[in-house]
PASEBA-1860 file (N, C-alpha, C; in nm, 3 decimals):
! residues 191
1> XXXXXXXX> 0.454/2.750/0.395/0.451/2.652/0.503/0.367/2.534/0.457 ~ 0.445/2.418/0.465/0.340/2.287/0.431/0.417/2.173/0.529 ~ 0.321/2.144/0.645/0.351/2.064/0.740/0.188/2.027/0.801 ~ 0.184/1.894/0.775/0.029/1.876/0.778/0.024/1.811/0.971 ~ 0.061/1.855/1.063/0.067/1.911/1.197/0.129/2.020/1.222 ~ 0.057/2.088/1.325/0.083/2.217/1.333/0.053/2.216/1.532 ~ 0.158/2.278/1.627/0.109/2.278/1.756/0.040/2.457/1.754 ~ -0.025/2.458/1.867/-0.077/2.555/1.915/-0.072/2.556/2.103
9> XXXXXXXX> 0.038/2.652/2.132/0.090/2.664/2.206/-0.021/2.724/2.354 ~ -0.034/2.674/2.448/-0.118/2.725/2.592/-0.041/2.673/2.695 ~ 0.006/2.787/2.788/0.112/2.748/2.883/0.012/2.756/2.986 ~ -0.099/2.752/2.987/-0.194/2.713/3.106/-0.225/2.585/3.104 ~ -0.197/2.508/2.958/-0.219/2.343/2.987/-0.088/2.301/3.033 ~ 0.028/2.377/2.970/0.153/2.292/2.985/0.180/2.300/3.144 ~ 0.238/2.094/3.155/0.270/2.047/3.284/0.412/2.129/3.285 ~ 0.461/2.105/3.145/0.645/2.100/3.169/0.645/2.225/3.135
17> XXXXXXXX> 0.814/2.256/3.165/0.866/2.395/3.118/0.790/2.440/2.998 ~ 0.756/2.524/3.008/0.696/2.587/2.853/0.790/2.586/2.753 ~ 0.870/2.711/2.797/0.943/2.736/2.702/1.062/2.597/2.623 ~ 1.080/2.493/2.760/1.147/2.336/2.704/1.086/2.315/2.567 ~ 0.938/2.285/2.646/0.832/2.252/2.568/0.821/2.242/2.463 ~ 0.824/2.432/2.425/0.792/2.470/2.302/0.948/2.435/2.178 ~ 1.062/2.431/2.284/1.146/2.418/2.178/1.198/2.298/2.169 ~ 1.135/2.168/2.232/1.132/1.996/2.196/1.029/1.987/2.079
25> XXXXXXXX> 0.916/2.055/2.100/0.883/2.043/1.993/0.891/2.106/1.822 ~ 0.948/2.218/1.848/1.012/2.319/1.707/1.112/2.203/1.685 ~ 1.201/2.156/1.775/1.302/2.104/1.725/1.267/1.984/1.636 ~ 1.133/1.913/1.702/1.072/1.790/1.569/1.075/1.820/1.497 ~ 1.020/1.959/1.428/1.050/1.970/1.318/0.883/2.014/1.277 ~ 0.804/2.093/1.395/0.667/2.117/1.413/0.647/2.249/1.391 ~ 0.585/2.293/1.388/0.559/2.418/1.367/0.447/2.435/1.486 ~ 0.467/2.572/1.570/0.421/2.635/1.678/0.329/2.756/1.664
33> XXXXXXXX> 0.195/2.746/1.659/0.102/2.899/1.658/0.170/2.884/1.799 ~ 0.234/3.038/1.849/0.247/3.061/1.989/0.145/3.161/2.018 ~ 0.054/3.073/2.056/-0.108/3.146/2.101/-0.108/3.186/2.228 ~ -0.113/3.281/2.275/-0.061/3.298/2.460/-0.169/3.410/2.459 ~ -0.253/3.426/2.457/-0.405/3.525/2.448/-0.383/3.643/2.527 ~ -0.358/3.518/2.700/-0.382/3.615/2.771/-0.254/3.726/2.830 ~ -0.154/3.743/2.747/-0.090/3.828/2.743/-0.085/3.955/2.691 ~ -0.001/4.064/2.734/0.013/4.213/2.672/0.116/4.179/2.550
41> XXXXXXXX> 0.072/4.303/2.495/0.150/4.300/2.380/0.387/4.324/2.465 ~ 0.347/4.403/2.542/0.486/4.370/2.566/0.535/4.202/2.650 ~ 0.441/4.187/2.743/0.460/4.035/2.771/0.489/3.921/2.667 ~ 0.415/3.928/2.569/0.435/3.900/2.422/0.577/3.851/2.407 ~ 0.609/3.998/2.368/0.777/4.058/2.302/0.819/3.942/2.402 ~ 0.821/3.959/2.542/0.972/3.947/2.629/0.931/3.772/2.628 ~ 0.816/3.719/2.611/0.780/3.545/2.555/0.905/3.547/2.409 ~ 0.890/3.592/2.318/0.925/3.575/2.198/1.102/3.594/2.202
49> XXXXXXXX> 1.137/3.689/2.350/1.259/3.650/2.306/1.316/3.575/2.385 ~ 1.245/3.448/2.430/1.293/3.360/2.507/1.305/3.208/2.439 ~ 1.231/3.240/2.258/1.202/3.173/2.222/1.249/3.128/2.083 ~ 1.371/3.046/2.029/1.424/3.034/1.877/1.293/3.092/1.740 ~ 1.313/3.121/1.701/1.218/3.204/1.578/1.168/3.070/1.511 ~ 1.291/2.972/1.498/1.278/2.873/1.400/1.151/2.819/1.435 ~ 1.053/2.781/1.313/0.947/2.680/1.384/0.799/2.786/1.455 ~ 0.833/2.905/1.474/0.714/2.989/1.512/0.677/3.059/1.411
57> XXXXXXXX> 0.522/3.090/1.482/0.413/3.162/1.397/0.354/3.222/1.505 ~ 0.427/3.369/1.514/0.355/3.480/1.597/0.216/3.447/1.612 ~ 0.179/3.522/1.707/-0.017/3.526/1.736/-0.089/3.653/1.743 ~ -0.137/3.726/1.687/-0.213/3.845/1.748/-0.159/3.988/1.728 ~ -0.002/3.935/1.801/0.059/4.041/1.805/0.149/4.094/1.740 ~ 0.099/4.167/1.601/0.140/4.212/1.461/0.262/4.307/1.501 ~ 0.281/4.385/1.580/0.378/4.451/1.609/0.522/4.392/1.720 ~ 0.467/4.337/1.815/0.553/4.271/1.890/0.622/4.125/1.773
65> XXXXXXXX> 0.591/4.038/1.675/0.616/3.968/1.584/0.726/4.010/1.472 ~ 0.682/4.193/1.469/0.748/4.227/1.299/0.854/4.303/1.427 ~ 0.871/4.316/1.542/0.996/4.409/1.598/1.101/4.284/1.637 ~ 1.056/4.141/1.684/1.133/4.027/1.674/1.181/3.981/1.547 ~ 1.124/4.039/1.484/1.192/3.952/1.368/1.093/3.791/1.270 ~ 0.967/3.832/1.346/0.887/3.734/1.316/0.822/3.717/1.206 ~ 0.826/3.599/1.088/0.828/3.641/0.965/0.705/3.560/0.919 ~ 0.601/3.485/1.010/0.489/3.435/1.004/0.411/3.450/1.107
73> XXXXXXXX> 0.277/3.514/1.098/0.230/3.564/1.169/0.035/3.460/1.184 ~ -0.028/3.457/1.271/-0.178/3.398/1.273/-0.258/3.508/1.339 ~ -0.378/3.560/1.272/-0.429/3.632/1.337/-0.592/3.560/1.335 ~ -0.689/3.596/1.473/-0.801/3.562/1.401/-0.883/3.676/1.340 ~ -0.966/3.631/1.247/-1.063/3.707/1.140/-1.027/3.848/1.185 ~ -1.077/3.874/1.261/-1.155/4.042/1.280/-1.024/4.123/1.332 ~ -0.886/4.090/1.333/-0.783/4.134/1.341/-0.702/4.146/1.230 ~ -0.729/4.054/1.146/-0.692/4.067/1.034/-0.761/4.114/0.933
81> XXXXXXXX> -0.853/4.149/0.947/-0.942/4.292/0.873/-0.868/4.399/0.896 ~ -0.804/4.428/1.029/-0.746/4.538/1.032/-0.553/4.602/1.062 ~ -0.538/4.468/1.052/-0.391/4.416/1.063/-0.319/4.483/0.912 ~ -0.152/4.523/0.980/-0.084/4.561/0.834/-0.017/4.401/0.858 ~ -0.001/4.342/0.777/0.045/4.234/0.712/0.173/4.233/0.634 ~ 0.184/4.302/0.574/0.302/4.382/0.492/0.422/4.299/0.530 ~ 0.460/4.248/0.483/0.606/4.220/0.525/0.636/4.062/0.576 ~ 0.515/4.001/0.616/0.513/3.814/0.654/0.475/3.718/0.580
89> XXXXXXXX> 0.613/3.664/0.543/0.599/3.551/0.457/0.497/3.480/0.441 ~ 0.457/3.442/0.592/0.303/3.350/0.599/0.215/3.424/0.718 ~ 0.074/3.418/0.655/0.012/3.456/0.733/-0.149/3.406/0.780 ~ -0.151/3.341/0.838/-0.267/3.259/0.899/-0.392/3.316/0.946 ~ -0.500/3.254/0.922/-0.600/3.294/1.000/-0.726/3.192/1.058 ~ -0.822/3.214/1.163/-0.866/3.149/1.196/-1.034/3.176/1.146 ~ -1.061/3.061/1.111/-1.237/3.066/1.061/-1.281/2.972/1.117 ~ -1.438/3.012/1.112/-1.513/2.924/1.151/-1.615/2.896/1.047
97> XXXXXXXX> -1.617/2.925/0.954/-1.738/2.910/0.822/-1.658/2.924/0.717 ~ -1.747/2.812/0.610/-1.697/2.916/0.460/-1.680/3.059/0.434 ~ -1.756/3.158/0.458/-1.787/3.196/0.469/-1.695/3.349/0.549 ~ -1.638/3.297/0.669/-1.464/3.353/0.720/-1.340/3.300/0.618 ~ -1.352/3.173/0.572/-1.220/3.141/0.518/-1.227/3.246/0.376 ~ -1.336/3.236/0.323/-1.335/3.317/0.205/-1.276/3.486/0.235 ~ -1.339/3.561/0.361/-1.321/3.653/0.356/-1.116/3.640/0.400 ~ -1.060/3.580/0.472/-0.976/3.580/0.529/-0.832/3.510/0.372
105> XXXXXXXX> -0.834/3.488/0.298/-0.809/3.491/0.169/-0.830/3.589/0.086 ~ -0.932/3.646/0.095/-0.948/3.797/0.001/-0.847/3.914/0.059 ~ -0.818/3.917/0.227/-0.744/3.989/0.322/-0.625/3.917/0.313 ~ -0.589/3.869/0.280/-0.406/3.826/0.249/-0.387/3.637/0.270 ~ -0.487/3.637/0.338/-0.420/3.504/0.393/-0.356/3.411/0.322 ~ -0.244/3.328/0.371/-0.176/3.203/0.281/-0.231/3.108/0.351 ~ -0.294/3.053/0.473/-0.336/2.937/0.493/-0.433/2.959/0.633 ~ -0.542/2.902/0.633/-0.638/2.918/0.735/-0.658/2.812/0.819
113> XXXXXXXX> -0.713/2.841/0.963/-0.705/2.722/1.078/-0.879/2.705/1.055 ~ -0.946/2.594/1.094/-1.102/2.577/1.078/-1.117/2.501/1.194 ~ -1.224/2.569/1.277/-1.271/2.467/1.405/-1.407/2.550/1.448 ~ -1.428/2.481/1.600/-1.369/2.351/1.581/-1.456/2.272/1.536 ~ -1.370/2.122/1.518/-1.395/2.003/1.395/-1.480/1.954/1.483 ~ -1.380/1.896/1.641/-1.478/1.744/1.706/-1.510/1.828/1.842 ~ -1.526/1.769/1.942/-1.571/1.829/2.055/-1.406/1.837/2.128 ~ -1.428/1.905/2.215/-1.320/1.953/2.281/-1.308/1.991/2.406
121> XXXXXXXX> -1.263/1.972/2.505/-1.283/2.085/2.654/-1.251/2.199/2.664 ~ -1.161/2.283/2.535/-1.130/2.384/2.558/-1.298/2.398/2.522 ~ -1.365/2.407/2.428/-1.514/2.460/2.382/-1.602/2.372/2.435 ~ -1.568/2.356/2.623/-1.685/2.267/2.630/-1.797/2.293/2.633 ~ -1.936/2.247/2.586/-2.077/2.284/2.595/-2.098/2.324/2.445 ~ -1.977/2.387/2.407/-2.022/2.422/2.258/-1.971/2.310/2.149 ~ -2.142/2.264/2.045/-2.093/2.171/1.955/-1.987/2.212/1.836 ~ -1.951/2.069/1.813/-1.857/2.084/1.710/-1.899/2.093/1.581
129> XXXXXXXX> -1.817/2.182/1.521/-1.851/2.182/1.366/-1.891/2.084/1.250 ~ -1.783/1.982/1.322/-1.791/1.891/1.249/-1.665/1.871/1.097 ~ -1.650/1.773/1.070/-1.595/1.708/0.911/-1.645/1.812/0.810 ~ -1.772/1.810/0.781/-1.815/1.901/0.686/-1.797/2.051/0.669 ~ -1.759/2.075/0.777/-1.700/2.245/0.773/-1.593/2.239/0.698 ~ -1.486/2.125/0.706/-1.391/2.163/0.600/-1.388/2.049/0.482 ~ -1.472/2.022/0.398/-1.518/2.000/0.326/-1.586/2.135/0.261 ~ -1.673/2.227/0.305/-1.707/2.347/0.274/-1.606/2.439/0.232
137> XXXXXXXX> -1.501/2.433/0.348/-1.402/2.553/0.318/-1.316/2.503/0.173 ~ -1.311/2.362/0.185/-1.240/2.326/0.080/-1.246/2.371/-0.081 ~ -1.389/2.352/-0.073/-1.505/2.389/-0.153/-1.474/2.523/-0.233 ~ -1.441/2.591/-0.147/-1.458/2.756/-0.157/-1.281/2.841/-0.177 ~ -1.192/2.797/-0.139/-1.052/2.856/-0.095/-0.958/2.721/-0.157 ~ -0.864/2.821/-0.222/-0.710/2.755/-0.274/-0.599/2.706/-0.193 ~ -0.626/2.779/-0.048/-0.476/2.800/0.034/-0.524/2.667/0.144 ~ -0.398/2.662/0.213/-0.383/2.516/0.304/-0.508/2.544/0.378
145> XXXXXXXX> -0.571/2.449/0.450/-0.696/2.460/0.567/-0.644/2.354/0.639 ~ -0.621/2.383/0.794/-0.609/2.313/0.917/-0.716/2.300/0.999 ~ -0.721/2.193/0.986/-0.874/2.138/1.126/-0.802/2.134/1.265 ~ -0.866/2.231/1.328/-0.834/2.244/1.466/-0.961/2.188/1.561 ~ -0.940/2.151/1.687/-1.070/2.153/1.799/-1.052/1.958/1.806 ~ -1.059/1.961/1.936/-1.067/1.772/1.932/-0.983/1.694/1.840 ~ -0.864/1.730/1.767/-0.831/1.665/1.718/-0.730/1.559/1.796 ~ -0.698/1.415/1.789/-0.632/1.330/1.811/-0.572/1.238/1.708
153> XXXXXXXX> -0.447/1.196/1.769/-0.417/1.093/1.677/-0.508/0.980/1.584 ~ -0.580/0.960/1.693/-0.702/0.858/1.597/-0.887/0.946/1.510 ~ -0.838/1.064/1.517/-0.937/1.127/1.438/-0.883/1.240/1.335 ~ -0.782/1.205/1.348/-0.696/1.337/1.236/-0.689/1.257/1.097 ~ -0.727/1.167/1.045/-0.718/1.133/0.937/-0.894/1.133/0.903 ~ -0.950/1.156/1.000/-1.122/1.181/0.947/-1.116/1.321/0.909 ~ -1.012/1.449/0.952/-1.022/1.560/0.927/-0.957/1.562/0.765 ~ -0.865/1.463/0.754/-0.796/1.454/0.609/-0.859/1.443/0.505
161> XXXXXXXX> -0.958/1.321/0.549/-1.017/1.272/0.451/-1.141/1.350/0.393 ~ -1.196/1.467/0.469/-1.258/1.586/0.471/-1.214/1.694/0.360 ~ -1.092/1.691/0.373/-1.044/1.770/0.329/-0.913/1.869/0.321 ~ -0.932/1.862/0.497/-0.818/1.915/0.569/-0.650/1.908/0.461 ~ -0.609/1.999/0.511/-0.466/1.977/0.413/-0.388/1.929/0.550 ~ -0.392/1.940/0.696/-0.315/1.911/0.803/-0.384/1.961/0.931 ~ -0.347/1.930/1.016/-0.384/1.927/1.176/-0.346/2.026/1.256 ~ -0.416/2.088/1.319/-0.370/2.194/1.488/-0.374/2.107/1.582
169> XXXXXXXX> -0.267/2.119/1.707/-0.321/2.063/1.814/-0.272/2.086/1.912 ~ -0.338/2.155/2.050/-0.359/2.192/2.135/-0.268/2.193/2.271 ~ -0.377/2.051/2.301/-0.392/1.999/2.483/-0.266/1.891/2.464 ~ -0.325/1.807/2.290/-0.209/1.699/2.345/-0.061/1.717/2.334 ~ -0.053/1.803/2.294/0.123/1.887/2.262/0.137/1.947/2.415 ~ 0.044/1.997/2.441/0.115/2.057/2.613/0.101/1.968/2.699 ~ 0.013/1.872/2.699/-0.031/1.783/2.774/0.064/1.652/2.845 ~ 0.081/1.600/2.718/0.184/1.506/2.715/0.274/1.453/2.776
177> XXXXXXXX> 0.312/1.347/2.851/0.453/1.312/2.895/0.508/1.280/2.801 ~ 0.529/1.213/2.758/0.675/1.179/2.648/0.618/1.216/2.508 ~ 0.688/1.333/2.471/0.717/1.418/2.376/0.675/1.354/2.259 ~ 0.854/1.251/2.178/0.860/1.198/2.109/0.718/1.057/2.062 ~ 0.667/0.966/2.173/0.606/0.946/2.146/0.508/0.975/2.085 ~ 0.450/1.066/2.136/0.310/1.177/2.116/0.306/1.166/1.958 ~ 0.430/1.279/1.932/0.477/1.260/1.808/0.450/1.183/1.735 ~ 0.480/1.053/1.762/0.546/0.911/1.669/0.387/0.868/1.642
185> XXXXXXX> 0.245/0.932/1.722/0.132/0.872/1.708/0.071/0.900/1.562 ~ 0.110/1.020/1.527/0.039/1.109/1.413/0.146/1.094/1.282 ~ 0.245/0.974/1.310/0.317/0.970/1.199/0.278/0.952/1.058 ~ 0.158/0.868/1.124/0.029/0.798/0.973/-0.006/0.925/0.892 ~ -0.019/1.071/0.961/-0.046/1.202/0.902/0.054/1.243/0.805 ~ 0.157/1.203/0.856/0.297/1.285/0.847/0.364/1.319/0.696 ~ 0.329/1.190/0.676/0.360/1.144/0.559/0.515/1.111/0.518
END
């Protein structure tokens, strides 16, 4: 996987149809962590089959993922210590230190998420990591690193220039009225 934006799916922010949602944006040509937390592992499943494969990256749920047919998977750290992996093309993970990205690379990973970068409301009260976290991870790990947390169109090229290989993003993917625009903001990323 090399797509330097990446959405991360919360149907508690999304105004619009979710599932529209999620597949206006696969159809850009985006790639989707479908992060849905607060679900069961079978709630999961019956999300996933409402949902084109193309363009997703399971979440969490290592078994509900490999019985769909799901062939990229994101787990964070301490699940993927204990996760079978076996069998997914790509497999993601989430850090917060050098320190996780290293361990989460020794455990299989092909590309890691890092946050968060800037401040955010999902982590409100808690500071941000900052630029230099992935500058660190950079430091340390071979595989892609995505700066997640506060990122926007007008601060995703401070995460680049860090280091970042590409972008997560959140609120403003569910958030959004017009889709395509949104889109058309982060084209400067896009390359």
């Amino acid at each position: 996987m090399y797509n330097k934006l990446i959405c991360i799916s919360n149907r508690a922010l999304c105004g619009a149809d979710f599932i529209k949602r999620i597949k206006d944006i696969t159809d850009a040509g985006i790639p989707v962590i479908l992060r849905e937390k607060n679900l069961t592992e079978r709630e999961y499943y019956k999300l996933l089959r409402n949902i084109d494969r193309e363009n997703i990256i399971a979440h969490s749920f290592v078994g509900a993922a490999r019985s769909f047919g799901c062939s990229k998977i994101h787990l964070p750290l301490p699940l993927l210590e204990t996760a079978d992996i076996s069998g997914f093309s790509e497999v993601g993970a989430s850090t917060h230190s050098a320190r996780d990205a290293i361990r989460a690379r020794e455990l299989g990973a092909t590309y890691i998420t890092a946050g968060h970068v800037f401040a955010t409301d999902c982590k409100k009260g808690l500071a941000p990591r900052g630029t230099g976290l992935l500058t660190d991870i950079k430091n340390e790990v071979d595989i892609p690193v995505y700066a997640l947390g506060g990122i926007s169109s007008e601060n995703a090229q401070k995460a680049l220039t860090a280091g970042a290989d590409g972008v997560c993003v959140m609120s403003g993917f569910m958030k959004c009225s017009d889709l395509s625009e949104y889109i058309e903001g982060y084209r400067h990323i896009l390359g």
